[in-house]
Backbone as a chain_set.jsonl record, in Angstrom:
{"seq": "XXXXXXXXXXXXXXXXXXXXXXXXXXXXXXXXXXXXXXXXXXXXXXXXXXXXXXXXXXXXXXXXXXXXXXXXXXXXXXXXXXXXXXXXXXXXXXXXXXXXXXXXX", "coords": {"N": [[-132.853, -24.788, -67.755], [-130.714, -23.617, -66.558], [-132.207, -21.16, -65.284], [-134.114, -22.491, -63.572], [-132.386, -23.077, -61.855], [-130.93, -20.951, -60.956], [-133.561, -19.868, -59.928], [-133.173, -21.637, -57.339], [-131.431, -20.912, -56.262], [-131.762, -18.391, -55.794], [-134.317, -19.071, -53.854], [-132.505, -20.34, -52.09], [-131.033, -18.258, -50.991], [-132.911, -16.431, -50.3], [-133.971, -17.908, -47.974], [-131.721, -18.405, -46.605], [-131.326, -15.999, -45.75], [-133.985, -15.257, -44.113], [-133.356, -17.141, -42.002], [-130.725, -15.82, -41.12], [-132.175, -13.291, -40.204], [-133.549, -14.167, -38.387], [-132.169, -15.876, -36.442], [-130.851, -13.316, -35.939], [-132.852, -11.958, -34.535], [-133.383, -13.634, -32.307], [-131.219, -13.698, -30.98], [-131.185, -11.029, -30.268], [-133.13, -10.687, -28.807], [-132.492, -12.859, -26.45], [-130.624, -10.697, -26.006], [-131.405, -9.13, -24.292], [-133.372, -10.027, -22.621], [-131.011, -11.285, -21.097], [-129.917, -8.828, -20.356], [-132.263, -7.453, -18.957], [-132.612, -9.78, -16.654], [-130.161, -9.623, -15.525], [-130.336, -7.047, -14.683], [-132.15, -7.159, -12.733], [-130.927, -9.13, -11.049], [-129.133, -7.489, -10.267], [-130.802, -5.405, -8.685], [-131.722, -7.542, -7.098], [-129.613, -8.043, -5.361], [-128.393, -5.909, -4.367], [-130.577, -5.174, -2.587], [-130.154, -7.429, -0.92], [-127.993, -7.116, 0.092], [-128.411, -4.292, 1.343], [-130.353, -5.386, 3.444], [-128.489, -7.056, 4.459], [-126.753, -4.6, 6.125], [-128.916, -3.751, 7.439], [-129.448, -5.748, 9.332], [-127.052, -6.111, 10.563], [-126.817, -3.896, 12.013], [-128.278, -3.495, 13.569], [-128.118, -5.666, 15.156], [-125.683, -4.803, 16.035], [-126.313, -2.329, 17.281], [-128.266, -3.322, 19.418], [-125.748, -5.013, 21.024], [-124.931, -2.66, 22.169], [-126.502, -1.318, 23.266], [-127.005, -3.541, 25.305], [-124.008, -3.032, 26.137], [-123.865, -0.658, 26.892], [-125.855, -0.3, 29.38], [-125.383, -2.175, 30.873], [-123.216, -0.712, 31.793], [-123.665, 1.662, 32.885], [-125.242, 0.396, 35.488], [-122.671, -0.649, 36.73], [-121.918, 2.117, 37.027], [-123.736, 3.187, 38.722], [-123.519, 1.271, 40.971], [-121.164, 1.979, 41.835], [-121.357, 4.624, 42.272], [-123.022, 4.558, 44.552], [-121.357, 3.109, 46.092], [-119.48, 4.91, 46.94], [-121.241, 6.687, 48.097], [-122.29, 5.81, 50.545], [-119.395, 5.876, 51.456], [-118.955, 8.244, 51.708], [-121.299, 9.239, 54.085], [-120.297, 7.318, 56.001], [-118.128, 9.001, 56.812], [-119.283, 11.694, 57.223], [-119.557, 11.916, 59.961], [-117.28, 11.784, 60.924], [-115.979, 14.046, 59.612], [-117.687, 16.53, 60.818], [-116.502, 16.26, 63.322], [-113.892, 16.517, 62.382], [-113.908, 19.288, 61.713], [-115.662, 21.295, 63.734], [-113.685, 20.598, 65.578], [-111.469, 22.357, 64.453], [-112.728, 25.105, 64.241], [-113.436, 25.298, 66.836], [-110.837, 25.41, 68.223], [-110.568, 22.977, 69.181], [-111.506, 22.497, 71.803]], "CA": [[-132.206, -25.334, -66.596], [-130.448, -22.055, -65.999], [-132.936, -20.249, -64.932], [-134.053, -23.243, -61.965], [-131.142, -22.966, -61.163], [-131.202, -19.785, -60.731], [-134.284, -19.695, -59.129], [-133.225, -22.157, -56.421], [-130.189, -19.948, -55.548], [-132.655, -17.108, -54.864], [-134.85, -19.137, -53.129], [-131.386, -20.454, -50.591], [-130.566, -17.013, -50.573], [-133.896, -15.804, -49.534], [-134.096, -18.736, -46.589], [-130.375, -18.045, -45.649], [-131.402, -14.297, -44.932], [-134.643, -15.556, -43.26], [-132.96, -17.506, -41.492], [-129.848, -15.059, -40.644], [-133.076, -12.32, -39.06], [-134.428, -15.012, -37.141], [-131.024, -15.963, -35.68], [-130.494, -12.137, -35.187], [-134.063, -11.504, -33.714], [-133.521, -14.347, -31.718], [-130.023, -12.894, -30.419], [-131.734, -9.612, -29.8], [-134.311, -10.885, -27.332], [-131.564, -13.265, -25.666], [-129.818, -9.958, -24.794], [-132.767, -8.335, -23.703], [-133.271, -11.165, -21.985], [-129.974, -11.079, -20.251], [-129.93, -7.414, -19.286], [-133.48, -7.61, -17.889], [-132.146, -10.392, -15.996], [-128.806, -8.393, -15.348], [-130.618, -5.835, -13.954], [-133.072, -8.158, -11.455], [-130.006, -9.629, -9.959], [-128.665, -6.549, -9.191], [-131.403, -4.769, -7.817], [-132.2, -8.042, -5.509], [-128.126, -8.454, -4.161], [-128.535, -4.78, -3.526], [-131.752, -5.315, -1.604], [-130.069, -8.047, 0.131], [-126.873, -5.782, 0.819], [-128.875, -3.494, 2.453], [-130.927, -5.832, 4.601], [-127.409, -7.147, 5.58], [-126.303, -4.06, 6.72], [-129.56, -3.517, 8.176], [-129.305, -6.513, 10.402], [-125.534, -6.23, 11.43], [-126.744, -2.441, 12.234], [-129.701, -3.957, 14.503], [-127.559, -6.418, 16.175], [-124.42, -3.582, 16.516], [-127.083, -1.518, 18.761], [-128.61, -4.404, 20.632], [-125.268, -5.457, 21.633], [-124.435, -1.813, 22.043], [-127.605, -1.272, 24.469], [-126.883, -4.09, 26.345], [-122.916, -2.731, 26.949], [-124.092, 0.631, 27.749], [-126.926, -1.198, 30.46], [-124.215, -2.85, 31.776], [-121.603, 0.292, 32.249], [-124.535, 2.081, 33.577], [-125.437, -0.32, 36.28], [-121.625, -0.512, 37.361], [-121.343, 3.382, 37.72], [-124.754, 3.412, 39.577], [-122.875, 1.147, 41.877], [-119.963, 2.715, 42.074], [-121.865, 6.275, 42.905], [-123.722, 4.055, 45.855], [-120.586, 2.628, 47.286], [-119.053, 5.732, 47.496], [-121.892, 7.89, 48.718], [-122.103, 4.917, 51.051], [-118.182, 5.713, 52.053], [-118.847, 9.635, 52.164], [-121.712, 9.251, 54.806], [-119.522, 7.34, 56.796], [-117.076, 10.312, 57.269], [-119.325, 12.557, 57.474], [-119.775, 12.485, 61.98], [-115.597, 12.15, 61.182], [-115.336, 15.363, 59.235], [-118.221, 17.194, 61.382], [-116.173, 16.645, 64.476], [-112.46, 17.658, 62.436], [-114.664, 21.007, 61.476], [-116.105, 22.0, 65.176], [-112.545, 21.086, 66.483], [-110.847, 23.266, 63.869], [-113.447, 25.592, 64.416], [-113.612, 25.753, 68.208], [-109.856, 25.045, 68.87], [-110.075, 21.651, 70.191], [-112.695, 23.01, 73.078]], "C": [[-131.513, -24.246, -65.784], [-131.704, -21.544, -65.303], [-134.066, -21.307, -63.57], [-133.318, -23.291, -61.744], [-131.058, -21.603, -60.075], [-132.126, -19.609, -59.635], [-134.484, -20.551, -57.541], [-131.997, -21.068, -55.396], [-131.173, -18.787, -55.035], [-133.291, -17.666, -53.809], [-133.824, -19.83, -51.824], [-131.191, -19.561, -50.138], [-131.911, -16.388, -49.805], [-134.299, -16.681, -47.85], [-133.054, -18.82, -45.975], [-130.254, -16.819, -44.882], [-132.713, -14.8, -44.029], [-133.848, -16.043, -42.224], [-132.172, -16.749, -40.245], [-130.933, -13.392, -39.83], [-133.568, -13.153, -38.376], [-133.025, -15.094, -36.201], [-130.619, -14.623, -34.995], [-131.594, -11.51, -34.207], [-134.011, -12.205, -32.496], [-132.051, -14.006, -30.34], [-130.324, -11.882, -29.409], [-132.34, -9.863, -28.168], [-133.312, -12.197, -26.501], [-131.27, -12.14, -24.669], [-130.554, -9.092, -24.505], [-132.711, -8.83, -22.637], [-132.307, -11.026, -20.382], [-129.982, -10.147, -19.496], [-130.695, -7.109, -18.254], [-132.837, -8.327, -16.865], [-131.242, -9.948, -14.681], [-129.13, -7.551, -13.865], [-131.526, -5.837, -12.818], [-132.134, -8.13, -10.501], [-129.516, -8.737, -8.988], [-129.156, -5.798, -8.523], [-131.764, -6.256, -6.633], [-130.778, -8.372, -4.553], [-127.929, -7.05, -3.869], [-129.745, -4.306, -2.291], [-131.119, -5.973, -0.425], [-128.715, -7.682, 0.846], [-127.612, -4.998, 2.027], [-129.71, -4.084, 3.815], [-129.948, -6.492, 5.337], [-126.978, -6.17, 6.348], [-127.156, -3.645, 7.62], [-129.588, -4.345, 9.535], [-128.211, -6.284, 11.075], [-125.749, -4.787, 12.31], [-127.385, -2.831, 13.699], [-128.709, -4.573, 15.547], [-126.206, -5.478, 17.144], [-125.599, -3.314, 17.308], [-127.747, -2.163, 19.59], [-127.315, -4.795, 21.491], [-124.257, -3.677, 22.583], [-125.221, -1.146, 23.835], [-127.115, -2.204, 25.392], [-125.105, -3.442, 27.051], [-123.351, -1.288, 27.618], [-124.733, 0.326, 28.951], [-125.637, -1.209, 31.497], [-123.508, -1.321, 32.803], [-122.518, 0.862, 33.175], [-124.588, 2.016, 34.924], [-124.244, -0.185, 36.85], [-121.656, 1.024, 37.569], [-122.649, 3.518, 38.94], [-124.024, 2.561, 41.04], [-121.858, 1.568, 42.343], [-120.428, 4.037, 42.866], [-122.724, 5.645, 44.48], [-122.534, 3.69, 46.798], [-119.786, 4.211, 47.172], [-119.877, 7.166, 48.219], [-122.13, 7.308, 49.887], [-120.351, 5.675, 52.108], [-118.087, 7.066, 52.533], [-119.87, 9.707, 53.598], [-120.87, 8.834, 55.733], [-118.992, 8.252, 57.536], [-117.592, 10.874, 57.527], [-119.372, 13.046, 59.328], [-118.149, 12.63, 61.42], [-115.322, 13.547, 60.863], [-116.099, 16.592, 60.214], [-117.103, 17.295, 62.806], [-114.51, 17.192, 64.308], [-112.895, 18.883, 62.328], [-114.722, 21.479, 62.622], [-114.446, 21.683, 65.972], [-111.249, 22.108, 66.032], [-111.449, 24.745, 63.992], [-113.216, 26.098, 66.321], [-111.647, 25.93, 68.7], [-109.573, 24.064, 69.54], [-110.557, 21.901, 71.631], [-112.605, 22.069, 73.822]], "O": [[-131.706, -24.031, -64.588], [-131.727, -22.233, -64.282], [-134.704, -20.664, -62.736], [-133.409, -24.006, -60.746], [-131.118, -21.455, -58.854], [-131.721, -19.263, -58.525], [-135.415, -20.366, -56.756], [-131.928, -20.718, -54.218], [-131.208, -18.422, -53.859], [-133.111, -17.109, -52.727], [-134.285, -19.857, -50.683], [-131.084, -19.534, -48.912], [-131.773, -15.884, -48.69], [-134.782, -16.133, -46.859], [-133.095, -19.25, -44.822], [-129.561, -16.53, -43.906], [-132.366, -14.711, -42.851], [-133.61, -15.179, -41.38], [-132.461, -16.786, -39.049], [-130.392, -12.597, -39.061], [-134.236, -12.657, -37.469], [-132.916, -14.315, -35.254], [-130.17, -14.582, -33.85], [-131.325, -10.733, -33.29], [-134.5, -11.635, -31.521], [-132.109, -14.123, -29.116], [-129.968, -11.787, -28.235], [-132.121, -9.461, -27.026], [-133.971, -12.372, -25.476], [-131.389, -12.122, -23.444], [-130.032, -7.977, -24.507], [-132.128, -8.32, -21.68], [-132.629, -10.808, -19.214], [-130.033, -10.232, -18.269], [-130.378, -6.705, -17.135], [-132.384, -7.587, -15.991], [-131.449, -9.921, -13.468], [-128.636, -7.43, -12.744], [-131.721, -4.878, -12.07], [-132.178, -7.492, -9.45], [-129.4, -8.794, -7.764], [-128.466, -5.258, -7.659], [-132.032, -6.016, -5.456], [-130.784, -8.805, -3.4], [-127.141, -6.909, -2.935], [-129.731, -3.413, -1.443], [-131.249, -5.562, 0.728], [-128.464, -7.954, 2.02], [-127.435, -5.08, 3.243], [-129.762, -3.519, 4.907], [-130.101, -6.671, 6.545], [-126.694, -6.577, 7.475], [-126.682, -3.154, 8.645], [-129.719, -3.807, 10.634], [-128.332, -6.235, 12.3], [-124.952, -4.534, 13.214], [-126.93, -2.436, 14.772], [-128.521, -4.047, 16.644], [-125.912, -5.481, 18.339], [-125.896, -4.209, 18.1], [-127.907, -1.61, 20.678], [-127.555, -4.953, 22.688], [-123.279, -3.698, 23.33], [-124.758, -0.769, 24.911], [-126.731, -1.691, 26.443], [-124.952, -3.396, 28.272], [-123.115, -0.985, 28.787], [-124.056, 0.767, 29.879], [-125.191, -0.543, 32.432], [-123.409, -1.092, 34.008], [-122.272, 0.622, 34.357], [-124.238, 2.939, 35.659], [-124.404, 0.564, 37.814], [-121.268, 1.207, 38.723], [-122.353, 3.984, 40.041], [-123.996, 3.18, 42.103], [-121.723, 1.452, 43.561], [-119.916, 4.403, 43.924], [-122.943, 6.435, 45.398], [-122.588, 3.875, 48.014], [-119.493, 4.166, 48.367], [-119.408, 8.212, 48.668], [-122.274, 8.195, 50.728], [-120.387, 5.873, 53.323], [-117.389, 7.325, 53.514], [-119.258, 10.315, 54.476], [-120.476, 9.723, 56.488], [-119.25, 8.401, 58.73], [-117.047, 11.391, 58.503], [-119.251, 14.178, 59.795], [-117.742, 13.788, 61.521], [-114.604, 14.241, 61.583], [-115.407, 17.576, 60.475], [-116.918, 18.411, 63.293], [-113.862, 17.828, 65.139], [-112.21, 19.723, 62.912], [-113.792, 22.254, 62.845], [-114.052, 22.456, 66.846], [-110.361, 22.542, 66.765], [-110.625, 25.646, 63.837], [-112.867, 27.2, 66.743], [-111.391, 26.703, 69.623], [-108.648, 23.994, 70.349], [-109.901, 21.448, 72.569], [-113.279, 22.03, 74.852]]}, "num_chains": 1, "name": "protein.A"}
């Protein structure tokens, strides 16, 4: 009787250690598992980091283009109304020149 006895205790003990490498094999490839995982996530929220900053970059110089356009356009007018205001003057200043010039002839 001893000795089934015995031989049942080996054989719990031998299906408690089966057991206890399956549970640890099974562990293993969990955190495999995980890291792989882990390491997905963070290469695709760094993908999608960068295509945020790519867009906000895109939209910064579209709205960047259009203010420069803009400023542009206002100095182009600006250089018209005053080349505009210099013609004017110019018969005025031709005739203060020839009368500074002649003495008021």
């Amino acid at each position: 009787m001893a000795q089934s006895e015995i031989e049942m205790l080996k054989k719990a003990e031998s299906d408690a250690l089966k057991m206890v490498g399956s549970a640890r094999s099974n562990a293993e490839e969990r955190i495999k598992k995980a890291q792989k995982d882990a390491e997905e996530l963070v290469l695709q929220k760094r993908k999608e980091a960068i295509d945020a900053v790519q867009d906000a970059k895109e939209k910064a110089e579209k709205t960047a283009t259009k203010e420069a356009e803009k400023i542009r356009r206002q100095g182009e007018k600006e250089a018209e109304r005053i080349k505009r205001q210099a013609e004017r003057k110019v018969a005025e200043a031709v005739r203060y020149i020839v009368e500074k010039v002649t003495g008021g002839i």
